[in-house]
C-alpha positions in Angstrom: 120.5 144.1 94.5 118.7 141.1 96.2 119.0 140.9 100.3 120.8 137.4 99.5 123.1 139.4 97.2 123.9 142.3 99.7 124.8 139.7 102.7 126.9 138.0 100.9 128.9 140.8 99.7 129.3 142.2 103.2 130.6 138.8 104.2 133.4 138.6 101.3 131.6 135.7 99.5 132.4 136.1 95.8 128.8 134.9 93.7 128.8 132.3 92.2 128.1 132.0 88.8 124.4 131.1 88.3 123.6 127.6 86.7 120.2 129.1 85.3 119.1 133.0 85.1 115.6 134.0 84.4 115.6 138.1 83.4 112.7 139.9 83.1 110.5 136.8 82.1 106.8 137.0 81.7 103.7 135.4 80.2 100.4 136.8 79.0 97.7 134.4 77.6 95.9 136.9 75.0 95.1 140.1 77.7 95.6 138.1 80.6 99.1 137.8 82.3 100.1 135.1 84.3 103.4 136.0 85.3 105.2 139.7 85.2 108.8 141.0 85.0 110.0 137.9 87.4 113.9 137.6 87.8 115.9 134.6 89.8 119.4 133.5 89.9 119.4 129.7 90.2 122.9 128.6 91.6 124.7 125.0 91.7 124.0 123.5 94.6 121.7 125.2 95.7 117.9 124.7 97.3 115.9 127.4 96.3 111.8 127.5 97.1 109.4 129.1 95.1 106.2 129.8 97.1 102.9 131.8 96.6 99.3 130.8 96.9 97.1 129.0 94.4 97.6 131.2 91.2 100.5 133.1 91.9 102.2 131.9 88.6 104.8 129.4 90.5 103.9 126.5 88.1 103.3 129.2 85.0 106.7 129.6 86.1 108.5 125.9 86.3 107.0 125.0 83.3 108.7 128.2 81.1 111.8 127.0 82.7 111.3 123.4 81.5 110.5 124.3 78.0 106.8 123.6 78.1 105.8 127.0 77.7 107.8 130.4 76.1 107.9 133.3 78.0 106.3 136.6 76.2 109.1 138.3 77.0 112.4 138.1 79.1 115.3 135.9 78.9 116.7 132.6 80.1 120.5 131.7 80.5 122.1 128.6 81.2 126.0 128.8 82.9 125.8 132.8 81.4 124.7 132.1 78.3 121.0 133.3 77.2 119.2 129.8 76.1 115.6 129.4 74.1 113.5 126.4 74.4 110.6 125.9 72.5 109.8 121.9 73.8 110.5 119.8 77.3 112.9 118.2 75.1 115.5 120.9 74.5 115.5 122.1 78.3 116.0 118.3 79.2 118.9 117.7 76.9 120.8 121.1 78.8 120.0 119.9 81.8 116.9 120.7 83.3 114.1 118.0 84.8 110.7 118.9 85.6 109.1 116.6 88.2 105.2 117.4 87.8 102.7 118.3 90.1 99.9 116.5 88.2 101.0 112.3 87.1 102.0 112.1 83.8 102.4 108.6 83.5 100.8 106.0 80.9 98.2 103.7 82.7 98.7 100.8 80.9 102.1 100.5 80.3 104.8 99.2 83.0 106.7 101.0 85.8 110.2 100.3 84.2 108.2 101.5 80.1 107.1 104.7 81.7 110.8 105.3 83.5 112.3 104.9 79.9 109.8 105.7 77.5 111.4 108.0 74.5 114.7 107.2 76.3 115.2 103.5 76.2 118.2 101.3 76.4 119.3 99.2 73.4 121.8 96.7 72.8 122.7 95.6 69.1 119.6 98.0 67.8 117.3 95.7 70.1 115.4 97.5 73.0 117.1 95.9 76.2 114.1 95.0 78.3 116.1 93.0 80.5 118.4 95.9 81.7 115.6 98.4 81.7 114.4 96.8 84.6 117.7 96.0 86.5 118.3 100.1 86.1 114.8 100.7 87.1 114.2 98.4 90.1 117.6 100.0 91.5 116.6 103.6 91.0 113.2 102.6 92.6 115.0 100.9 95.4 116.7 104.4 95.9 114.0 106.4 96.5 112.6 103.8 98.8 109.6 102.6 96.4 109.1 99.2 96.8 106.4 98.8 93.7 107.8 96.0 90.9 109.1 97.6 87.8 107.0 95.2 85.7 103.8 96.7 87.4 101.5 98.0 85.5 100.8 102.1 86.1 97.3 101.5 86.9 97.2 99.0 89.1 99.8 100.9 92.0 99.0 103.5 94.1 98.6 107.4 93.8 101.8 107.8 96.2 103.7 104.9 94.1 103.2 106.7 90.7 104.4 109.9 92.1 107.5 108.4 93.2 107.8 106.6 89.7 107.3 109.8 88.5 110.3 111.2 90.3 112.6 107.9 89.4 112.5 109.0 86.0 112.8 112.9 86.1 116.1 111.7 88.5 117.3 108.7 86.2 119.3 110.8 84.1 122.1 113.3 85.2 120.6 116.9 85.5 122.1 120.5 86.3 118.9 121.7 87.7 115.5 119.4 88.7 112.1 121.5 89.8 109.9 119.6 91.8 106.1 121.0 91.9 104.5 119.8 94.4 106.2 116.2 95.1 105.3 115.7 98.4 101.4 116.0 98.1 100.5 112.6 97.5 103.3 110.9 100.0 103.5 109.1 103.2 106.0 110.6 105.9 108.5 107.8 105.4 108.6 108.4 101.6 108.6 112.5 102.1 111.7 111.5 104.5 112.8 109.6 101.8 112.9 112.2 99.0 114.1 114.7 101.1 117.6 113.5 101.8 117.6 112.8 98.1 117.1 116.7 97.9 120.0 116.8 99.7 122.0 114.5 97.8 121.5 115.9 94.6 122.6 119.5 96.2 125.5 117.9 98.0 126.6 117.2 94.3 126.4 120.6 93.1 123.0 120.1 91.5 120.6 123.1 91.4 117.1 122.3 93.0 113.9 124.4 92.6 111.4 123.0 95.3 107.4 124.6 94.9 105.2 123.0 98.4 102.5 124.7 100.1 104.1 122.2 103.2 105.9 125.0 104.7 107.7 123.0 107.3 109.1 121.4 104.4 110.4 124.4 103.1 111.7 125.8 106.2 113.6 122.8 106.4 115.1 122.9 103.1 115.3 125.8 101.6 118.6 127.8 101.3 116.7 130.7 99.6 112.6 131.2 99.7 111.8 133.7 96.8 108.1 134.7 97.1 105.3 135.4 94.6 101.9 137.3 94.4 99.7 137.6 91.8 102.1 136.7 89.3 104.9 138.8 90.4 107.8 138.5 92.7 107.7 139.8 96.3 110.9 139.1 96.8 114.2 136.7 97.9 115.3 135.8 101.4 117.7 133.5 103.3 115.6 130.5 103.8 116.7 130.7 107.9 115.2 133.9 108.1 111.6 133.3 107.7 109.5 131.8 109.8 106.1 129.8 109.0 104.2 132.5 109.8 106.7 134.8 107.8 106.2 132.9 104.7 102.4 132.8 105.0 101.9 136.3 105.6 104.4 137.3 102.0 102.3 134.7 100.4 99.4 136.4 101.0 100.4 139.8 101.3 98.7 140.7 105.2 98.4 139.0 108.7 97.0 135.6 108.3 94.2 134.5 110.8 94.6 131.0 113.0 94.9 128.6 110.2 92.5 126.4 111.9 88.8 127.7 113.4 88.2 127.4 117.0 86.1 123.9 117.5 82.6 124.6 118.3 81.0 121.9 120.7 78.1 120.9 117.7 78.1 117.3 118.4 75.4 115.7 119.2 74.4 111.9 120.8 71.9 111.6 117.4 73.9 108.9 115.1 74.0 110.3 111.4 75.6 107.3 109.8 76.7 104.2 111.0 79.0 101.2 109.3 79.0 97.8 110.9 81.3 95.5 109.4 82.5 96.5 106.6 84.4 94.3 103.9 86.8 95.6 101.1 88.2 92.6 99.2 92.0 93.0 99.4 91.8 96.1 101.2 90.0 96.6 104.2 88.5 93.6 106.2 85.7 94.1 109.5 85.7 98.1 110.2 83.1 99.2 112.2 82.2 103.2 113.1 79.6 105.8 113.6 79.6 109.2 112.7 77.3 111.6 114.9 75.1 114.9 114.2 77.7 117.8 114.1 80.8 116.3 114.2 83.6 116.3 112.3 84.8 112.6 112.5 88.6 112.2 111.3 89.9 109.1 109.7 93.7 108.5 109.5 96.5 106.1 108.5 99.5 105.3 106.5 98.9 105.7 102.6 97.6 102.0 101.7 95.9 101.4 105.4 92.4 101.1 103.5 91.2 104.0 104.1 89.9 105.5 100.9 89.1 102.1 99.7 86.9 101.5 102.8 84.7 104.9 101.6 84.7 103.9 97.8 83.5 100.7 99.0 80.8 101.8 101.6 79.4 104.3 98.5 79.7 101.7 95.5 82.5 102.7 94.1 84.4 99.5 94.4 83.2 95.9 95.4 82.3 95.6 99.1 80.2 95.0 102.0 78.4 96.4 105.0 75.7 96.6 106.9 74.9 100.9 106.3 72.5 102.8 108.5 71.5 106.8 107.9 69.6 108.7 110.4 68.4 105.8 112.1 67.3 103.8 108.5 68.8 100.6 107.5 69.9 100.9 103.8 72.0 99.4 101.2 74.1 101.8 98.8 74.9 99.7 94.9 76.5 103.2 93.6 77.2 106.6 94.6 74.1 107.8 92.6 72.0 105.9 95.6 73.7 106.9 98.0 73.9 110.7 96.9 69.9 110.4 96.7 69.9 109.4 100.3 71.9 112.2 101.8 75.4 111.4 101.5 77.7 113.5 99.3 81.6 112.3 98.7 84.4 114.5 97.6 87.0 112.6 95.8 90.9 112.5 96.5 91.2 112.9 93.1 89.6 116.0 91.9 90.8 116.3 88.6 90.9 112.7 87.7 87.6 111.7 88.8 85.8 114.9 90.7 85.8 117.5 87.8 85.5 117.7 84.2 88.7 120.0 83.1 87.7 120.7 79.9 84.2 121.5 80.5 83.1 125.1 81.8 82.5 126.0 85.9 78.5 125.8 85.1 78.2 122.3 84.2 80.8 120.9 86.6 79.1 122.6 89.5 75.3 121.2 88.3 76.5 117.7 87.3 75.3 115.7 90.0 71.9 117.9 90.6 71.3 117.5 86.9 67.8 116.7 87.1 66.8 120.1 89.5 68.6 122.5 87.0 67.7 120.6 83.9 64.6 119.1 84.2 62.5 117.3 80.9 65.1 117.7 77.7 66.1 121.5 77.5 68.9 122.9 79.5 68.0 125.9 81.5 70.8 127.6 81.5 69.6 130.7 83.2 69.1 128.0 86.4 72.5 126.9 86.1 74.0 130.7 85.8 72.3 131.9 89.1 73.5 128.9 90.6 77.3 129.4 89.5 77.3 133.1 90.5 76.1 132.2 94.1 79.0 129.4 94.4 81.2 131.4 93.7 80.7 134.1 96.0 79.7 131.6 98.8 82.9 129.8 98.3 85.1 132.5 97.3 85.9 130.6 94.2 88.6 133.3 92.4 88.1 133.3 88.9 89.2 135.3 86.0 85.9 134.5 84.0 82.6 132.9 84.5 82.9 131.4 81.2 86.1 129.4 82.2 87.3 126.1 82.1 87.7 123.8 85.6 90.7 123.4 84.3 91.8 126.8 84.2 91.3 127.6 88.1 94.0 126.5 90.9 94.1 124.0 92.6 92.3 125.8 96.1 89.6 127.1 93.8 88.8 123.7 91.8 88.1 122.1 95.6 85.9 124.9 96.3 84.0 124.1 93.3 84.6 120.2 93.5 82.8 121.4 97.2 80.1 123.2 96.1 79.2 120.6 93.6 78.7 118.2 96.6 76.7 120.3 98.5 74.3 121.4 95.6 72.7 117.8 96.4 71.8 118.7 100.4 73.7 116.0 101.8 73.5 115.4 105.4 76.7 113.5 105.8 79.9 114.9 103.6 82.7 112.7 103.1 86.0 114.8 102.0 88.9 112.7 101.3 92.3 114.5 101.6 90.4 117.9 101.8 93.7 120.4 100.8 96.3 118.3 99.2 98.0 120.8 96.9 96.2 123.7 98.2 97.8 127.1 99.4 97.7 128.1 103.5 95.4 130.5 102.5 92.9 128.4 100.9 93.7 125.9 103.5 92.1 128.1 106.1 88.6 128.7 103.9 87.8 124.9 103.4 88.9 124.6 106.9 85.8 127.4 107.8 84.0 125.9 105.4 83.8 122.2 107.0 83.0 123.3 110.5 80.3 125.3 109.0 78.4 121.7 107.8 78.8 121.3 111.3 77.2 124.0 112.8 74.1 123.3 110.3 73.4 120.1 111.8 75.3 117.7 109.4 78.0 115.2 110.2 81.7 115.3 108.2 84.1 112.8 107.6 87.7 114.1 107.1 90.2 111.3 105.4 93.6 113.1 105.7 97.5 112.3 105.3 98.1 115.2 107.5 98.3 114.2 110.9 98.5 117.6 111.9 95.3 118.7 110.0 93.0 116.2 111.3 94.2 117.2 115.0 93.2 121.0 114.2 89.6 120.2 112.9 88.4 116.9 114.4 86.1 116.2 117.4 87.7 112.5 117.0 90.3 110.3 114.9 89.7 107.1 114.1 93.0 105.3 113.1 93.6 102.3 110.3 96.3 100.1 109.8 96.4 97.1 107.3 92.8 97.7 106.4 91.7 97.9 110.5 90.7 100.2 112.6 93.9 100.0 115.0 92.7 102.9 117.7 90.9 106.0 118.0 91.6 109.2 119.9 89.8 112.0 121.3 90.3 114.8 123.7 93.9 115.0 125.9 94.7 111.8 123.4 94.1 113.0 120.1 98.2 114.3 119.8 100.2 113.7 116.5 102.3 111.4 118.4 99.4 109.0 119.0 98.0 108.9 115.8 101.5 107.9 114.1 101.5 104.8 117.0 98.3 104.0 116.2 99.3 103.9 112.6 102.2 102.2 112.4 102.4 99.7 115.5 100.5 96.5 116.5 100.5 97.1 120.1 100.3 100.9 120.9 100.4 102.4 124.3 99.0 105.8 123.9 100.2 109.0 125.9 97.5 111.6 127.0 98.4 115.4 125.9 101.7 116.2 123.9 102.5 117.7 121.1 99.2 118.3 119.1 
């Protein structure tokens, strides 16, 4: 009997009968397993969080539950009787909606096509274009998007496509929705935003299965936490009952370290890289900053403040302008390619989109960008590229079933490590990481933490770019803050708190506090 289960009988409370039972489910991919002997009571109204670390079968787990996988063995019912779904399709039509960690959206179609697509409305056999969009813009108005329903998918943001996303797993009436992940890619107004939706949907009696590695977000809305390791369950508690550090340490199965390293003093007066008026058409307009040897310089703002876009456009990835110095040398970067040659390595917000090849194996991802030093003339030297992939992946701690496997076959904590030690195969002596753990486990968290104040101590200068507020605080020596494509502030020492940053981000005139909550 669960600890749930026993409470409630000593207090008298009759169970309820569960909307959706898993009972002794469990995958295996050939002679691997993936999940083992897991069982969960999913109740009406109910929050209940799944957690675990990268790999710990949560989203092997939502996606057998969703009908996109079959379990290898165990059972699932629905209201007490024991259901089968072999597509997405057949859990959808009994009730169950799958919001996705990854987009699953089509680019080039609309906002209101992708909320209706295989769904849409008709009137006199006609598709009903017209009140497609009425039903969309009103659903999107609900969640607090304010992105056009005739916008095309690829020309809104990351954080707008999630939420579009979301508008369509929540369009139609469900008995149970799973949301993986839905928080990664948000702003704090739009996570507030979604969360009393949560609450919505439970105050109408609707089942919700919530997977975050944000565990104040779970501590704030979970009724029941049920944890898993390795693939199996560790166990169910009353959500009130655990702590932060409670959670972490099930997660991970022993005491968990300070998540973040004790700052070293490593920076020095020597400017690594300085930007002097830079110019992002549309996005950022007259930014100006310098980056020192051994320091970890922190860039934050609101999602859409210009602050990726100021990056892409200082390393050639979009249009823009700026005058560009490194290590004391005037230069001008036309493409990444230039300006990896001259020192300056960039991880991507978007590692499996644009930093990784998912179908390719771990070797070639990791040598890609140092093709020419592990490949040199026209044969492949594939013994160079071995030895290099066996050192990454002890120096990184990159867990991995097989050396021969797919980057998209590793969680999402191990892929950055790789995405990481792709970057540093080229020597940098400036790293730019953008969003450095979205989607990434505590545990994991904590290693590419480790990892970053280590460029440090070698001498090299970092660039953090984070939505966390409470991440850059933890690792930065300072925090330079945009709004509207500006840099609206910077803070440092007593004044680099949470609370200033947010100011920063979101006010024109902002009279900042020294200490507070950091």
């Amino acid at each position: 009997m669960s600890i749930v289960a026993r409470i409630d009988r000593e207090r008298g409370v009759a169970p309820a009968t569960p909307v959706l039972r898993a009972e002794g489910v469990s995958k295996r991919y050939g002679t691997v397993t993936v999940l083992s002997d897991v069982t969960l009571d999913i109740l009406p109204g109910e929050i209940h969080a799944i957690i675990g670390e990268n790999g710990a079968g949560k989203s092997t787990f939502m996606r057998l539950l969703s009908g996109y996988i079959e379990p290898t063995e165990g059972t699932l019912a629905m209201a007490g009787h024991q259901v089968r779904f072999a597509r997405p399709d057949q859990a959808q039509a009994a009730g169950i909606a799958l919001v996705h960690q990854e987009i699953l959206l089509a680019d080039a179609l609309t906002v209101t096509d992708n909320l209706f697509l295989g769904r849409e409305l008709t009137k006199g056999g006609i598709v009903d274009d017209a009140r497609m969009r009425l039903v969309a813009a009103a659903k999107l108005a609900e969640l607090g998007c304010e992105v056009p329903a005739t916008s095309l998918i690829r020309d809104i943001s990351l954080a707008d496509r999630q939420m579009v996303q979301i508008a369509r797993a929540l369009l139609d009436e469900h008995r149970v929705v799973i949301f993986d992940e839905p928080t990664a890619v948000l702003t704090g107004g739009e996570v507030e935003r979604l969360l009393a939706i949560i609450f919505e949907l439970k105050a109408r009696g609707i089942a919700v299965l919530y997977i975050s590695h944000r565990l104040d977000e779970v501590q704030r809305l979970a009724d029941k936490v049920t944890v898993l390791r390795d693939g199996k369950m560790v166990g169910t508690h009353p959500g009130h009952t655990l702590s932060q550090i409670d959670m972490a340490r099930l997660m991970v199965g022993r005491e968990l370290n300070a998540l973040y390293p004790q700052k070293q003093a490593t920076r020095t007066s020597e400017p690594m890289l300085s930007v002097l008026n830079a110019v992002v058409p549309g996005f950022v307009q007259d930014v100006s900053f310098t980056v020192h040897k051994g320091e970890i310089l922190g860039f934050a703002g609101m999602i859409g403040a210009g602050r990726t876009e100021l990056f892409e456009g200082i390393l050639g990835l979009r249009p823009g302008m700026a005058t560009i110095e490194l290590n004391g040398v005037p230069m001008r970067v036309h493409s990444q390619r230039e300006a990896m040659d001259a020192g300056i390595g960039y991880l991507t917000e978007d590692r499996k989109g644009k930093g990784l090849l998912l179908q390719e194996r771990l070797g070639p991802n990791l040598t890609l960008s140092a093709l020419a030093s592990f490949h040199p003339g026209l044969v492949l030297k594939r013994a160079r590229e071995a030895d290099a992939l066996t050192r990454a992946v002890s120096s990184f701690d990159i867990r991995l079933k097989s050396l021969a496997a797919k980057a998209g076959q590793l969680s999402g904590g191990n892929q950055q490590k790789l995405l990481l030690a792709k970057v540093l195969l080229t020597a940098p002596s400036v790293v730019i990481i953008d969003e450095p753990t979205r989607g990434i486990d505590i545990a994991n968290k904590a290693q590419i933490y480790g990892f970053i104040q280590d460029l440090v101590k070698q001498g090299k200068a970092c660039i953090v770019i984070s939505s966390e507020m409470q991440e850059l605080v933890g690792i930065c020596d300072r925090i330079i803050v945009m709004r509207e494509g500006r840099i609206s502030g910077e803070v440092s020492g007593e004044t680099m708190t949470e609370s200033n940053i947010a100011l920063l981000a979101t006010s024109e005139r902002a009279q900042l506090a020294e200490g507070g909550t950091k």
